[in-house]
N, CA, C and O atoms as a Tinker XYZ file with bonds, in Angstrom:
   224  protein
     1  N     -8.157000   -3.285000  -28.045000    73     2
     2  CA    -8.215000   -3.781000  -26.692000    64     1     3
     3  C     -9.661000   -3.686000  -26.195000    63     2     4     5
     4  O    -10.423000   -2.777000  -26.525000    81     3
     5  N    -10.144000   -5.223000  -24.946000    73     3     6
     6  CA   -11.909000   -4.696000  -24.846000    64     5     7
     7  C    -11.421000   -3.463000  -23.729000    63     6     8     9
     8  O    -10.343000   -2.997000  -23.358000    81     7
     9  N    -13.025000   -3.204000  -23.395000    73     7    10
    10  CA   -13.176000   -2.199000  -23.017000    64     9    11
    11  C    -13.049000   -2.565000  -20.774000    63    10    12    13
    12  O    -12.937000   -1.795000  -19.820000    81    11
    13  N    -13.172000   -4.416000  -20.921000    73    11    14
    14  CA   -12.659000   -4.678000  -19.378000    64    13    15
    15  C    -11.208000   -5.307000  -19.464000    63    14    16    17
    16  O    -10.804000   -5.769000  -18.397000    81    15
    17  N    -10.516000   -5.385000  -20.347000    73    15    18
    18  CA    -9.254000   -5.106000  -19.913000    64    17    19
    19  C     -8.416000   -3.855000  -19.870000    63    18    20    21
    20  O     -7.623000   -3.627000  -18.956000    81    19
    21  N     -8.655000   -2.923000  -21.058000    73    19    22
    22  CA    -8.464000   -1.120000  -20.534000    64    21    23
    23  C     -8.674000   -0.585000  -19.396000    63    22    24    25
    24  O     -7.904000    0.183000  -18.819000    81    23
    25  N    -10.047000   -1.076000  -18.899000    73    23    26
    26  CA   -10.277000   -0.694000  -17.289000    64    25    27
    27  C     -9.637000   -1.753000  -16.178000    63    26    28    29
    28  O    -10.031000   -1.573000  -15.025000    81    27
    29  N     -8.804000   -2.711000  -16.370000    73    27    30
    30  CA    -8.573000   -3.606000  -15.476000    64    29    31
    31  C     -6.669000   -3.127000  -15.466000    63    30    32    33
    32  O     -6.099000   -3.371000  -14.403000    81    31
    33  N     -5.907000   -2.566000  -16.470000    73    31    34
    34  CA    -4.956000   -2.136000  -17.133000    64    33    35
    35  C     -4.635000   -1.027000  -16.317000    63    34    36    37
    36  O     -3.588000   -0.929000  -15.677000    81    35
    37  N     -5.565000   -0.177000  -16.345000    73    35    38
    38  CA    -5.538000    1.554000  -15.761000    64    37    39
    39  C     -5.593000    1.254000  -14.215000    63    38    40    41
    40  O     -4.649000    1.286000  -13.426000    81    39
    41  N     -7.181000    0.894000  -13.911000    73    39    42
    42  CA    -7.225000    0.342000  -12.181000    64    41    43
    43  C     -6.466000   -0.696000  -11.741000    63    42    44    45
    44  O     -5.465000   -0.353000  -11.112000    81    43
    45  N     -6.650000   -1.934000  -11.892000    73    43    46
    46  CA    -6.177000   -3.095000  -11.326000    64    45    47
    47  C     -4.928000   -2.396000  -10.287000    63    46    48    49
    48  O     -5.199000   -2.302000   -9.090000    81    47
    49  N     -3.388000   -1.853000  -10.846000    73    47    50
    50  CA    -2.724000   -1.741000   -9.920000    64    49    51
    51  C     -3.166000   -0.930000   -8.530000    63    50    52    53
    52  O     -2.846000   -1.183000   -7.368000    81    51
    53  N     -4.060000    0.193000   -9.086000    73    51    54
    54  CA    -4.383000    1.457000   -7.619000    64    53    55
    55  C     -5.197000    0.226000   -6.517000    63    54    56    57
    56  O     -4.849000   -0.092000   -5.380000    81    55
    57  N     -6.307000   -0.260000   -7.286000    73    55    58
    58  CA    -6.892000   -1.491000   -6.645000    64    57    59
    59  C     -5.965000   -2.079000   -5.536000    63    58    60    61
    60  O     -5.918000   -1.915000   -4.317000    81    59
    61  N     -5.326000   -2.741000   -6.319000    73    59    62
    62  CA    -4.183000   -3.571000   -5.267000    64    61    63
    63  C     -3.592000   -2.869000   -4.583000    63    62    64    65
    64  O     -3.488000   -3.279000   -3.427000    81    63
    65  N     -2.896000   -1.457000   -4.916000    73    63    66
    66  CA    -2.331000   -0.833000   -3.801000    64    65    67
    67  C     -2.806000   -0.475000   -2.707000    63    66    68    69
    68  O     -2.227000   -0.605000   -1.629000    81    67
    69  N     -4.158000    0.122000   -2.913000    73    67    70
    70  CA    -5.671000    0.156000   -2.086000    64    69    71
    71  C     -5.693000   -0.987000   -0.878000    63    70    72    73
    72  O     -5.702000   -0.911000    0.351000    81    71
    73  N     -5.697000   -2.119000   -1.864000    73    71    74
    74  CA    -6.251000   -3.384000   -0.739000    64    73    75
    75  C     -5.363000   -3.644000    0.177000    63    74    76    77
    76  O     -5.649000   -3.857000    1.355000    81    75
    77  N     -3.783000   -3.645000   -0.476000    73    75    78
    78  CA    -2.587000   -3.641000    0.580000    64    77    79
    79  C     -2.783000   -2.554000    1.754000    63    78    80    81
    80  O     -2.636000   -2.540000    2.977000    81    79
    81  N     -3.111000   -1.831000    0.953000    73    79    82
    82  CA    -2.735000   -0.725000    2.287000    64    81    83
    83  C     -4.134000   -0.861000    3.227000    63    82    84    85
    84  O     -4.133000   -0.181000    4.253000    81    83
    85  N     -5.074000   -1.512000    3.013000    73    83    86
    86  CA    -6.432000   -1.740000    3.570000    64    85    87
    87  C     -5.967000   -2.631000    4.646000    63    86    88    89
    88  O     -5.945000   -2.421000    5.859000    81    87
    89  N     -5.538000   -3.840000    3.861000    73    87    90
    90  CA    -4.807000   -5.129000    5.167000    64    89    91
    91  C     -4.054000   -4.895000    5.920000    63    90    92    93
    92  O     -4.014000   -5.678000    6.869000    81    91
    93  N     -2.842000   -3.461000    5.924000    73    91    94
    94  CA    -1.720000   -3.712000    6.224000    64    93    95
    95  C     -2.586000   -2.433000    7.878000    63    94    96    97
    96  O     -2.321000   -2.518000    9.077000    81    95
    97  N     -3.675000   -1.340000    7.103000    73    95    98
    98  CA    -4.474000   -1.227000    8.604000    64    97    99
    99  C     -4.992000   -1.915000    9.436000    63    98   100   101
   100  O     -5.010000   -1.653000   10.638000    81    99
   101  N     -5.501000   -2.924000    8.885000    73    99   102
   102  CA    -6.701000   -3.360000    9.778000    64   101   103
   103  C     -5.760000   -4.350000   10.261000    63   102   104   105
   104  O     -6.203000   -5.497000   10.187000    81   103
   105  N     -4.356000   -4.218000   10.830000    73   103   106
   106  CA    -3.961000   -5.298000   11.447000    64   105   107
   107  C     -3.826000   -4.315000   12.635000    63   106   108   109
   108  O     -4.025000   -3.121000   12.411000    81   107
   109  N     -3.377000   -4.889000   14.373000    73   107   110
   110  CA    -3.494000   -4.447000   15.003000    64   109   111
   111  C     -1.833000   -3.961000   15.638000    63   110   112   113
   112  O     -0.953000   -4.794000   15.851000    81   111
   113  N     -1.672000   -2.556000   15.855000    73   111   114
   114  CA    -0.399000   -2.247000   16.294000    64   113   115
   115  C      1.030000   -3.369000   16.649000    63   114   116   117
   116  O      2.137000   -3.527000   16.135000    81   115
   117  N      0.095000   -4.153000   18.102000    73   115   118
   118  CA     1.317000   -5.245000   18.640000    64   117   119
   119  C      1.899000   -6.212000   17.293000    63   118   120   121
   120  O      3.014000   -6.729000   17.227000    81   119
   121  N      0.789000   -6.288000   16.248000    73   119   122
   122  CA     1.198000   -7.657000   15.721000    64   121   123
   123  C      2.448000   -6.873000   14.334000    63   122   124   125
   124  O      3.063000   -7.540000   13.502000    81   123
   125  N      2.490000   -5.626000   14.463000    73   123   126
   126  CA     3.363000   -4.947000   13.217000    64   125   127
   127  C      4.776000   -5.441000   13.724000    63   126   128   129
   128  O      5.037000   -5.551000   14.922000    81   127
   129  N      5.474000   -5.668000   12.924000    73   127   130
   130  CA     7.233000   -5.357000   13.447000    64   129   131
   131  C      7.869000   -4.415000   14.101000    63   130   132   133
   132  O      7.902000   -3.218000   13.819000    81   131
   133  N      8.290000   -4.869000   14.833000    73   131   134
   134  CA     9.377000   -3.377000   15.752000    64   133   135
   135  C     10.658000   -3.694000   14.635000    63   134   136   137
   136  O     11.025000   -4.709000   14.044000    81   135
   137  N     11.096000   -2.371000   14.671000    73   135   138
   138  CA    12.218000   -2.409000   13.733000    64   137   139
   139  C     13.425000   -1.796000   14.437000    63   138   140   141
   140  O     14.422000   -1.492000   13.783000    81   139
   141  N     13.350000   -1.591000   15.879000    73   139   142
   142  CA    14.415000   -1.229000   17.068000    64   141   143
   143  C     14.345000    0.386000   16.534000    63   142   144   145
   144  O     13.228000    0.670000   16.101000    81   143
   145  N     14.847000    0.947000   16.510000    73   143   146
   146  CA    15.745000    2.464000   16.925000    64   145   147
   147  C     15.287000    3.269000   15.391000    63   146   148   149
   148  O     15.213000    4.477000   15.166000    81   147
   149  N     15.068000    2.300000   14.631000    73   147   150
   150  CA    14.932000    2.707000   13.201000    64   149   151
   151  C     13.487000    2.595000   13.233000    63   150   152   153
   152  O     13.124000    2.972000   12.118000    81   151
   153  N     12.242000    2.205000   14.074000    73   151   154
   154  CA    10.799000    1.936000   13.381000    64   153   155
   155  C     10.610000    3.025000   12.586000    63   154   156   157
   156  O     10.660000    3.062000   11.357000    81   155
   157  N     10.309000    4.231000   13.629000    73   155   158
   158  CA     9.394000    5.592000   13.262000    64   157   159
   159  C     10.035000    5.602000   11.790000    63   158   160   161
   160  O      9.080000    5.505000   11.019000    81   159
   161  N     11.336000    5.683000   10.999000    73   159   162
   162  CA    11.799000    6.105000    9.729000    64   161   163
   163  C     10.639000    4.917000    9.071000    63   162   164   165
   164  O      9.656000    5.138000    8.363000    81   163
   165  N     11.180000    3.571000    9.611000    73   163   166
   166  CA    10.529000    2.717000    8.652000    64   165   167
   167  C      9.426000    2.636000    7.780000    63   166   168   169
   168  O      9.177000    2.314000    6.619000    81   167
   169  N      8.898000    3.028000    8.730000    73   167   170
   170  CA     7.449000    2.787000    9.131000    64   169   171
   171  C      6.707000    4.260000    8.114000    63   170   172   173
   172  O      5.700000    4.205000    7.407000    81   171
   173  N      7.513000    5.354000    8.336000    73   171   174
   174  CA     6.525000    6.347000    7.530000    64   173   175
   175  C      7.344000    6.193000    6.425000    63   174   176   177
   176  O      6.665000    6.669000    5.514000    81   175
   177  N      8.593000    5.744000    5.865000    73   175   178
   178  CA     9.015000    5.274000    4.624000    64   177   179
   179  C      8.180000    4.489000    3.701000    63   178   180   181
   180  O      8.135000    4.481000    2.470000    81   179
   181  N      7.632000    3.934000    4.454000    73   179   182
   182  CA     6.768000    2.801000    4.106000    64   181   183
   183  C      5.404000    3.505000    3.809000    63   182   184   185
   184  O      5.041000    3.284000    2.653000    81   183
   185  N      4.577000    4.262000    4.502000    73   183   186
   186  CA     4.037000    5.669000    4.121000    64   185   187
   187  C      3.896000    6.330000    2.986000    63   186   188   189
   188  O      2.875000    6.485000    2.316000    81   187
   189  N      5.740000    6.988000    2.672000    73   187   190
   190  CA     5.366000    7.782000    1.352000    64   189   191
   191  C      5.852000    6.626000    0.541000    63   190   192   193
   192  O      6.349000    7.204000   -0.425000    81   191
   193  N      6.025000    5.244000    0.327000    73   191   194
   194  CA     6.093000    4.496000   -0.607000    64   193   195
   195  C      4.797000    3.895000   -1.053000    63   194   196   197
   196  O      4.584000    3.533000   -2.210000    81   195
   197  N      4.116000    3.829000   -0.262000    73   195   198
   198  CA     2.399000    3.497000   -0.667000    64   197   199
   199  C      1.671000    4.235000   -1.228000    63   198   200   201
   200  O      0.978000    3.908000   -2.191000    81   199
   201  N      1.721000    5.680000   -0.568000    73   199   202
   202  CA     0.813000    6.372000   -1.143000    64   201   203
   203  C      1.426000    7.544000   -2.649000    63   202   204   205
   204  O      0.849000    8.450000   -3.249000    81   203
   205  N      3.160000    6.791000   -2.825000    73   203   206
   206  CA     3.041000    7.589000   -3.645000    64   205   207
   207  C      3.278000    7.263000   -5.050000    63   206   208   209
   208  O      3.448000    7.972000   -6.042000    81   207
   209  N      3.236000    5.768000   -4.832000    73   207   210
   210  CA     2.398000    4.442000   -5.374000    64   209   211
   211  C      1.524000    4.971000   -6.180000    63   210   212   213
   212  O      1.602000    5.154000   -7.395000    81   211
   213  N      0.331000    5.308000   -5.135000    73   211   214
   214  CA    -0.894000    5.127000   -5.203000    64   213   215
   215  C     -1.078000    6.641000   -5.826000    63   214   216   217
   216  O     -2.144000    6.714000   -6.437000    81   215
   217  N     -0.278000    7.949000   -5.839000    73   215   218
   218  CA    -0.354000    8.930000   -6.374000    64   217   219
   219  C      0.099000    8.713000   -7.754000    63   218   220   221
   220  O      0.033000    9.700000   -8.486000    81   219
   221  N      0.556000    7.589000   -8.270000    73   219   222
   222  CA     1.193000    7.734000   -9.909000    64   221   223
   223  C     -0.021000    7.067000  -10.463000    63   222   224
   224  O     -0.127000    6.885000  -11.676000    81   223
């Protein structure tokens, strides 16, 4: 295998998880979804699913 697809193999996914979670800040509170009665769960569900993503 070269030596930039080994490194594109290993990084590429953290990368992308990175950039998602980059876009999904820099948007501004009003424009996120309300999810009624359920946000707060959603919302930090969504939390430890990114970063623990981004921890494997």
């Amino acid at each position: 295998m070269s030596n930039f697809r080994e490194l594109f193999y290993r990084w590429g996914p953290a990368i992308l998880v990175m950039a998602v979670i980059f876009f999904s800040s820099s948007k501004p509170g009003n424009d996120l979804p309300n999810f009624g009665t359920i946000d707060f769960e959603v919302k930090k569900f969504g939390h430890v699913i990114g970063y623990g993503l981004l921890a494997l």
